[in-house]
Steps between C-alpha positions, in 0.01 A plus 500: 500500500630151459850703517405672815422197684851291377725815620260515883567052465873581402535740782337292737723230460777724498410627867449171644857376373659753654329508831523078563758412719837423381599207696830386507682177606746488756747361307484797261586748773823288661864543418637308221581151650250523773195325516166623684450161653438539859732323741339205681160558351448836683310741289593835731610624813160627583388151606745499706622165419869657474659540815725789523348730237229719611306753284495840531226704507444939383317738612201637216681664221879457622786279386712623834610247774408498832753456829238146530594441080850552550524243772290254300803519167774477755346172581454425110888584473607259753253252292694546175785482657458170677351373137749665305402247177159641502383844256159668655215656341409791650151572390335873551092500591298775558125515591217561235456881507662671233558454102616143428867722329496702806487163782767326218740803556431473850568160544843510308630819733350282763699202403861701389501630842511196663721356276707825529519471877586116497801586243601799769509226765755280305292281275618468124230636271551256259302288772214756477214499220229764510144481399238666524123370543311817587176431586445144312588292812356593834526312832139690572236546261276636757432884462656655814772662684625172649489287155635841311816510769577107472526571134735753515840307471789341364543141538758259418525135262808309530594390119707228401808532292 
């Protein structure tokens, strides 16, 4: 018996390791020599606090670019290129339906697209990090259409080197 109930304990705490969170730092998802400080104190583009980089946002389930997307990173590319010191973040959201691996994925494809675009439209990918936050960081945490589609993005930091 005693055995019994140290393999369910055992298992237990087997389960919940694997299924908390693995958060990571910034700084361990950056190029070597780049640091995840923000420039000037600004956490992300989605508070719009830096001018010239907009977000863009996906339809439900999709990592494809809109004509309105597309216009949104040729903007971004004239950014980097006017602040051609400065390395970008580009961060891949989605909204909280689906498996935490599945909205991970779906993040990253989110985010390599956009970086894959910017890099068709001149910029250096060595200026371009990817990450991807899934579900773990919403703009909305309200359960609807509206909150679900302001989730859906990819959304830029400005790093320092």
């Amino acid at each position: 018996m005693l055995r019994k109930i140290s393999l369910i304990v055992l298992c237990l705490f087997a389960i919940s390791a694997c299924s908390s969170k693995n958060k990571t730092t910034d700084a361990e998802e950056v190029a070597p020599g780049i640091t995840s400080e923000p420039i000037g104190g600004v956490v992300d583009s989605d508070s719009g606090q830096v001018d010239g980089l907009y977000s863009i946002n996906f339809p439900y389930d999709q990592s494809s670019l809109s004509a309105e997307a597309e216009e949104k990173l040729q903007k971004n590319a004239q950014w980097m290129r006017n602040n051609p010191d400065k390395t970008l973040q580009v961060e891949g959201h989605c909204d909280a339906r689906g498996s935490i691996e599945y909205n991970l994925t779906l993040g990253e494809r989110r985010a390599r697209k956009v970086k894959n675009h910017l890099v068709g439209l001149g910029i250096d990918e060595k200026r371009l990090t990817v990450l991807s936050y899934g579900e773990e960081k919403p703009l909305d945490d309200s359960d609807s259409e509206e909150a679900y589609a302001k989730n859906r993005r990819a959304n830029f930091v400005p790093l320092s080197e």
